[in-house]
N, C-alpha and C positions, 0 to 999 in steps of 0.2 A: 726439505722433503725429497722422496728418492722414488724413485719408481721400483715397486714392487720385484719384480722380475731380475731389475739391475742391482736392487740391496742383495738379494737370495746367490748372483754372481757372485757379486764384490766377496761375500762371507766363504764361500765353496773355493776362491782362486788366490787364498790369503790376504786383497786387499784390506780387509780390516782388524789381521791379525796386529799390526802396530799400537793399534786402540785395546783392542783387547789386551794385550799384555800392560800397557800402562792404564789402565784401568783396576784389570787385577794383581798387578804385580808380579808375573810369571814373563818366564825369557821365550825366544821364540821358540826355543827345543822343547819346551814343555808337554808334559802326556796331557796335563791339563786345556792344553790349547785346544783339541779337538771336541774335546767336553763343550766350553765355552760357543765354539762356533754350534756348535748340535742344539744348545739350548738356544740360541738366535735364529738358525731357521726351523725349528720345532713352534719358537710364539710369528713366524711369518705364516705360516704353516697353521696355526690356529686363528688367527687372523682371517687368511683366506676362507677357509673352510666354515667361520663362527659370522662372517657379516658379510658371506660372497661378493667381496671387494678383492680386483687388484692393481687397485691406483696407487697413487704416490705416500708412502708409510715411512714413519722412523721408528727407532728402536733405542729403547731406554733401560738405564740397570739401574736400582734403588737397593744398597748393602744392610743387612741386617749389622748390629752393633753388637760388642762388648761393652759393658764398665770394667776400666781396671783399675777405678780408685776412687771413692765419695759413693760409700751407698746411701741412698738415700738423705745429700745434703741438695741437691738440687731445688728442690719445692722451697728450702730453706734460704734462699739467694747462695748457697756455699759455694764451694768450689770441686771440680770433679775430676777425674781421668778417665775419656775412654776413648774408643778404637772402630771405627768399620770393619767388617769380615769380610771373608771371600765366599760367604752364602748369601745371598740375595734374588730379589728380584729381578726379572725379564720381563721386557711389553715391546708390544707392536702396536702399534697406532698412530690413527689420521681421524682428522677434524671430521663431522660428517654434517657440517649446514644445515643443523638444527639447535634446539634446545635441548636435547636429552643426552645428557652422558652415558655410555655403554660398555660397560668392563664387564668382560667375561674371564674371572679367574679360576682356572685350572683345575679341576673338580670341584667346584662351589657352581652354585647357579648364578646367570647373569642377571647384574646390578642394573639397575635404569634408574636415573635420578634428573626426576626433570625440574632444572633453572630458570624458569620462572617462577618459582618459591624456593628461595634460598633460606627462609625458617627455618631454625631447629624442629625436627621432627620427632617426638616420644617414640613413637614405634618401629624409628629406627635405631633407638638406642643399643649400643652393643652391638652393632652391624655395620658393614663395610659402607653401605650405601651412606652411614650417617658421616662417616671419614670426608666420602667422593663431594657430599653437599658441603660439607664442612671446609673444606680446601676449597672450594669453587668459592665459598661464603669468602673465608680470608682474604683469597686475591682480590673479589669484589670490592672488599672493603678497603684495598691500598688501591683505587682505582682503575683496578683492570675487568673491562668487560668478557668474564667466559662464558664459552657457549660450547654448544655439543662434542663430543667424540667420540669412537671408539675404541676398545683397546684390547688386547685379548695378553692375557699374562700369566706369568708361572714362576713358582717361587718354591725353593731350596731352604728360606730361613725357619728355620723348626719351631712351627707354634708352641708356643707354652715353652720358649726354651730361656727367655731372659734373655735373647737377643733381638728382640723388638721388633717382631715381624709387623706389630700395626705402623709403627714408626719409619719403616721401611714402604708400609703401603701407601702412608701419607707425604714422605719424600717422592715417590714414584709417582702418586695423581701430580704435587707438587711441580715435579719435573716436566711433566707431558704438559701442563698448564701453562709452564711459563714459557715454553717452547711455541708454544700453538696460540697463547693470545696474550701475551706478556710483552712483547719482542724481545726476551732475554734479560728483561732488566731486573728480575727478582734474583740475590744475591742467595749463595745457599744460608746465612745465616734468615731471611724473608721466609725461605722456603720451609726452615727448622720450625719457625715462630707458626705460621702456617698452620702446622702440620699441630701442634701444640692446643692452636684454637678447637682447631678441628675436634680434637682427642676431648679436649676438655669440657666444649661447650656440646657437640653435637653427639659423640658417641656417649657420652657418659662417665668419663674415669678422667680422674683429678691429678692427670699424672706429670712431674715435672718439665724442662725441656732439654733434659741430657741425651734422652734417644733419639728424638727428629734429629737435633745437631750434629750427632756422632754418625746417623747416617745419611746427614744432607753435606756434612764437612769434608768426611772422610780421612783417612790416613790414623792416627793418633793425636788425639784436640788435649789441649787443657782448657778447660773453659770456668771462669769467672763471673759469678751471676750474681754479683752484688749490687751493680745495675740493673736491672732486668731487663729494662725496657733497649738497654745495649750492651750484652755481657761480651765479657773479652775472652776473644776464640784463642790462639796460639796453638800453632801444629809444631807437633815435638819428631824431629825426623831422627828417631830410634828402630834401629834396626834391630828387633824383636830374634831374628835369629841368629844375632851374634851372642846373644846370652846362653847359645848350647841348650835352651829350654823348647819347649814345645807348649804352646796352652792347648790347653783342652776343655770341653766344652760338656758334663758329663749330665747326661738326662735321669733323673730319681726315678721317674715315674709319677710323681707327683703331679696333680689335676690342677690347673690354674680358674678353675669354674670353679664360682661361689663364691672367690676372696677377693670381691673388689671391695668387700666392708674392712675386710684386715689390712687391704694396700691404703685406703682412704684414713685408718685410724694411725697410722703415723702421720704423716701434714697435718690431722687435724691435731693430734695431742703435744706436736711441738708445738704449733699456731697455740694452742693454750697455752702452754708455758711464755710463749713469747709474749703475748695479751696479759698475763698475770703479771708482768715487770714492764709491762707500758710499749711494748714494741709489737709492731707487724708480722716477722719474722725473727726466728733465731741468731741469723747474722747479723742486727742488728742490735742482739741483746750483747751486757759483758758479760763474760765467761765470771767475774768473779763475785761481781754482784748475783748471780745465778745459783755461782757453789754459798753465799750467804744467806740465798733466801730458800737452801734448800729445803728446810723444816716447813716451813709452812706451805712451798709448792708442792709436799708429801700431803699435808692435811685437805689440802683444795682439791689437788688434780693426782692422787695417787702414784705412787711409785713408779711403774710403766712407764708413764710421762716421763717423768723426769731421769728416770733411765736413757731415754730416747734421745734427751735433751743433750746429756752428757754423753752420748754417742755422736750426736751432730758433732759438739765441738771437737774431740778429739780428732772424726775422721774429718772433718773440716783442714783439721791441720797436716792432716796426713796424706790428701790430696793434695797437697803443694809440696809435701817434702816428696813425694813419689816422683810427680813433675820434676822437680828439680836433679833426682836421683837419674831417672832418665836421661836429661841433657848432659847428666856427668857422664853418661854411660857407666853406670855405679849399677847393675843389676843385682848383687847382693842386699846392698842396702832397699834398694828398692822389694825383693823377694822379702824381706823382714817384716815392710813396711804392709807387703799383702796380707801377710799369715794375721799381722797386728787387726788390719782392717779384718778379715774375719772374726777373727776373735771378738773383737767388738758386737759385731752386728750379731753374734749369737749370742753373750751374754747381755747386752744392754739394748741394742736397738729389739733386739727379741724377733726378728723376721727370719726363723730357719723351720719353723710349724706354725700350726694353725690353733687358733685356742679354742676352734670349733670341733676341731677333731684331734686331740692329742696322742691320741692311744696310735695316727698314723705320722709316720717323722721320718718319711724318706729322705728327706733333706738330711737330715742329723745321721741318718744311718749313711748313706753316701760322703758326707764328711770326715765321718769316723775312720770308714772304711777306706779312703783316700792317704791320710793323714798317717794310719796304720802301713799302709804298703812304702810311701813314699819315706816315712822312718828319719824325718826331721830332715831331707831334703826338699828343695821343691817348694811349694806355696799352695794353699788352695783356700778357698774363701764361699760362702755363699755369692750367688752369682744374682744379679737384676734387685727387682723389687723382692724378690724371696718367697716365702712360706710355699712352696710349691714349686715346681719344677727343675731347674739345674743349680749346677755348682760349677764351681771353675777352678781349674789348677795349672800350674807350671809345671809339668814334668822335664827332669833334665834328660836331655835326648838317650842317651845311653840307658836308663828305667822304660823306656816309652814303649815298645814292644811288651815287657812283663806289665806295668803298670794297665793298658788297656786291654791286656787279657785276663789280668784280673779282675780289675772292676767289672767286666762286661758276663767273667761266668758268674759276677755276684749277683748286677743289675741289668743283665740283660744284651743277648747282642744286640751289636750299634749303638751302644747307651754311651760311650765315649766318642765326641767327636774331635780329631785333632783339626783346627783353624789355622790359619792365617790372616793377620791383619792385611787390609787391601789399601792402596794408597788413595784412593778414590771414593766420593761419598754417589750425592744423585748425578746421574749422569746422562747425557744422551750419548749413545752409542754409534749412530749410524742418522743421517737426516737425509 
């Protein structure tokens, strides 16, 4: 912990430009350096002003994620590729000697969530507050007593964009937790599982554990979830801008309200497929006892299914050939490997619309139109869990200028965002 006044020096006279750049990946010339520190004393700065405190404060960054490879084999124990970004979270906080947690995030109203009922809440389903209980519940349950704080915070990761802004809010309670009443012993891979219970048991959504990981790990993970209960992390140190490519992160317009029944009916229709041939999960099924019993898992569990099924497996195999591509520094092969993995998830996995609403397909139209300008360069893929909001492409740097003025008179300015992957997952920043 740092005294208030002394963190707000440190940040203004470059003492903690060194963190900052290895954190996000930028050298000390960087324009972005001055961004960075503005956003660190803008959450001291809300801080003081949101709990008229100016005692002893630290300062934490939690990175929203990319997938760059296994759409949706996660849930499946498969195996994945993704990446932390350079949009994330920012907090300011200190312990405050009570039972009630106090996060005030940045145009939302403040959270209160009082631990002495760490119960799942119904009527906090789908709300922050059920996250903040839900990570205080986890650490509980690995023996660590949490009690109060507060936090005041701001975040850059673009809701609804398939970069996992809840998975970033729950690495960031994550982070502040283990800092404040842990004594640093919870590992980021703790912090991921965590952040996982939390999402699943307390907020309400059934969602793998590729995002907590990718932004509690950071850098680029290959991660192996055929264990669960210990999946194998492996950081791939690929230098993303030596492929002359750019990713980009491009917003449909598409609404991610109302489709938590379409994200839950894949888990649940491969889970049938895998129950129908005597397994738990898909990774446990064979691939080819699967292609022989496809006849009758058409008559049981309908075609979708097992579309779905035969989308695990192939992108199954193709997050490890992607990994492996990388460590060659093979970005060709790997660019192949993406365009394949799209291709997949819109003909078989079927997450690029909503079958609630067909007649709207911003996804598909944003893919189209991607795909059209880049003219068999480049790569671009549905992005996240799908049916609504972005999509993700390679642009090679020399298209990148045309490329995002196009898409953007199509779908909108600021609808293309160019990223960079950041080396760094949860963090504390300043103590």
């Amino acid at each position: 912990m740092i005294p208030l006044e002394k963190a707000e020096l440190g940040i203004r006279t470059g003492q903690v430009d060194a963190n900052i750049c290895e954190v996000y990946g930028c050298n000390a010339g960087s324009e972005q350096l001055s961004v960075y520190r503005s956003r660190l004393l803008h959450v001291i700065d809300g801080f003081r002003a949101t709990f008229g405190r100016s005692d002893e404060i630290a300062l934490f960054s939690a990175p929203g994620r990319t997938e760059l490879g296994g759409n949706h084999t996660d849930h499946q124990n498969g195996k994945v590729l993704a990446a932390s970004v350079n949009l994330d979270i920012v907090a300011c906080a200190a312990p405050n000697d009570s039972q009630i947690i106090r996060i005030q995030s940045e145009g939302y109203p403040l959270d209160e969530v009082d631990l002495t009922d760490l119960t799942p809440h119904p009527e906090e389903t789908n709300r922050t507050a059920a996250l903040i209980r839900g990570v205080a519940a986890g650490a509980y349950k690995l023996g660590h007593r949490v009690k109060g704080f507060d936090a005041y915070m701001t975040s850059n990761v673009l809701r609804g964009s398939g970069l996992s802004s809840s998975a970033a809010y729950e690495t960031m309670a994550g982070v502040i937790v283990n800092l404040f009443f842990c004594k640093d012993e919870l590992s980021a891979i703790d912090i991921a599982k965590i952040g996982q219970y939390a999402e699943n048991i307390y907020f309400g959504k059934p969602c793998g554990l590729m995002d907590q990981m990718a932004s509690s790990v950071g850098g680029i993970v290959a991660i192996d979830f055929e264990k669960e209960s210990d999946p194998i992390v492996q950081c791939i140190p690929y230098d993303m801008q030596a492929s002359e490519h750019s990713l980009c992160i491009i917003d449909t317009g598409g609404d991610h309200a109302e489709l938590t029944s379409d994200y839950a009916a894949i888990p649940r229709e491969m889970g049938e497929i895998a129950a129908a041939l005597g397994k738990r999960v898909l990774r446990e099924v064979n691939e080819a006892e699967f292609l022989r019993s496809i006849p009758s898992l058409r008559r049981q569990l309908g075609d979708r299914a097992v579309l779905r099924a035969m989308h695990f497996f192939t992108e199954n195999r193709r997050a490890a050939d992607e990994k492996e591509a990388l460590e060659r520094g093979n970005f060709e092969r790997f660019r192949q490997l993406v365009r394949r993995s799209g291709r997949s998830s819109a003909m078989y996995l079927q997450n690029v619309y909503t079958g609630m609403n067909p007649e709207r397909q911003d996804m598909s139209i944003a893919l189209a139109l991607a795909e059209n300008i880049l003219d068999g360069r480049g790569a671009v893929r549905v992005h996240g869990g799908g049916f609504a909001g972005t999509i993700q492409a390679f642009v090679p740097n020399d298209m990148l200028p045309y490329f995002k003025s196009t898409i953007e008179a199509a779908l909108g300015k600021d609808s293309c965002h160019v990223l960079h992957i950041r080396p760094a997952g949860g963090v504390v920043m300043m103590e």
